[in-house]
LUMTILUM-674729 format. One record per residue (C-alpha): x, y, z; residue in one letter. Coordinates in steps of 0.02 Angstrom, whole numbers, plus 32768, in hexadecimal, padded with zeros to 4 digits. Each point is the difference from the previous one (the first is absolute). Example, Ala and Ser with C-alpha at 12.3 -4.5 7.8 and 13.67 -1.06 7.14 Angstrom:
2
82677F1F8186A/804580AC7FDFS/
END
This chain:
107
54E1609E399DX/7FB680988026X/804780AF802BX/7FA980898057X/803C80AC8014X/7F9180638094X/803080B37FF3X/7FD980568093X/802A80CB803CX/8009801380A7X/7FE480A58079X/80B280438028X/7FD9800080B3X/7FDC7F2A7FF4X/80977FD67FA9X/80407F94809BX/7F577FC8802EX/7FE47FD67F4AX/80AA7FAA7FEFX/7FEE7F8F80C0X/7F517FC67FC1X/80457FC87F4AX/80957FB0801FX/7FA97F84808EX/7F7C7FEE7F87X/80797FC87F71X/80647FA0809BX/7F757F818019X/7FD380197F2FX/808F7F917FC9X/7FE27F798069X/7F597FF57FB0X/80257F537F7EX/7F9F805C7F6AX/807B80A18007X/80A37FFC7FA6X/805480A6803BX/7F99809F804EX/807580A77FF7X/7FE08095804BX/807780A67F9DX/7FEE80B6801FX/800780727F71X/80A8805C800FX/7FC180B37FE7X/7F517FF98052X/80167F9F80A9X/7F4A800D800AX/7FE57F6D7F74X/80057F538005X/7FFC7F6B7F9AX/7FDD7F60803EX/80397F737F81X/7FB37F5F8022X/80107F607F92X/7F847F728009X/801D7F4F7FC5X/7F487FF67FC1X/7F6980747FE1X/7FAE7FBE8093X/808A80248077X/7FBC80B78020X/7F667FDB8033X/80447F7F8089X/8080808F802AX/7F6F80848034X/7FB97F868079X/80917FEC8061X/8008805F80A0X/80A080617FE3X/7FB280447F65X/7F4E803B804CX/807080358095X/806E807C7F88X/7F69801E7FA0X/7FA980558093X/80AF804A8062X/801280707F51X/7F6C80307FBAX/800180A4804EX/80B480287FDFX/7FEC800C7F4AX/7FFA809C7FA7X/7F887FB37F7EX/7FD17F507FDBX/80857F737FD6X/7FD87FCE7F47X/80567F4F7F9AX/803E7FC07F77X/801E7F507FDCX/80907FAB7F84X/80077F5C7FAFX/80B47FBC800DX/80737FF17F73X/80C67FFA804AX/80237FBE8076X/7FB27F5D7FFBX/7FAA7FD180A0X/809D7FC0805DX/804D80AA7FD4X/7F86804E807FX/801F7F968095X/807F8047808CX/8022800180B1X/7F838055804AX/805E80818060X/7FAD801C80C5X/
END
């Protein structure tokens, strides 16, 4: 497994465009076989950060992710509403084990 946290910071005035274009883009995201779970939070205080947690059964699985469609789609829809550019940081698993990460993928 493999977790990725994108933080991104958004202009206040692209919150909702922001928001639309993520949440299709992690929509079609867990139907992708290689992604365990792809959340999208808002920081509490600062409505104008994200994180995007996204969990990959294997290292490959990101890669095959960025060539979808959806992703180039998103990619593209919010490049200019960011108020700087999105930056990672990826996590080896530890608890819990793989089956732990696996839900119903809400739509």
């Amino acid at each position: 497994m493999l977790i990725v946290h994108v933080h991104i910071r958004v202009k206040p005035e692209h919150i909702d465009a922001f928001l639309a274009a993520t949440v299709e883009n992690a929509r079609q995201s867990v139907l992708e076989p290689g992604i365990a779970r792809f959340d999208v939070v808002q920081q509490a205080d600062d409505p104008t950060r994200f994180v995007l947690v996204e969990v990959y059964r294997t290292a490959d699985d990101p890669a095959r992710h960025k060539g979808t469609s959806h992703y180039q789609a998103w990619r593209d829809a919010v490049a200019d509403l960011m108020a700087e550019p999105r930056t990672s940081v990826k996590f080896a698993n530890l608890f819990p084990g793989e089956a732990g990460w696996d839900s119903a993928h809400a739509v």
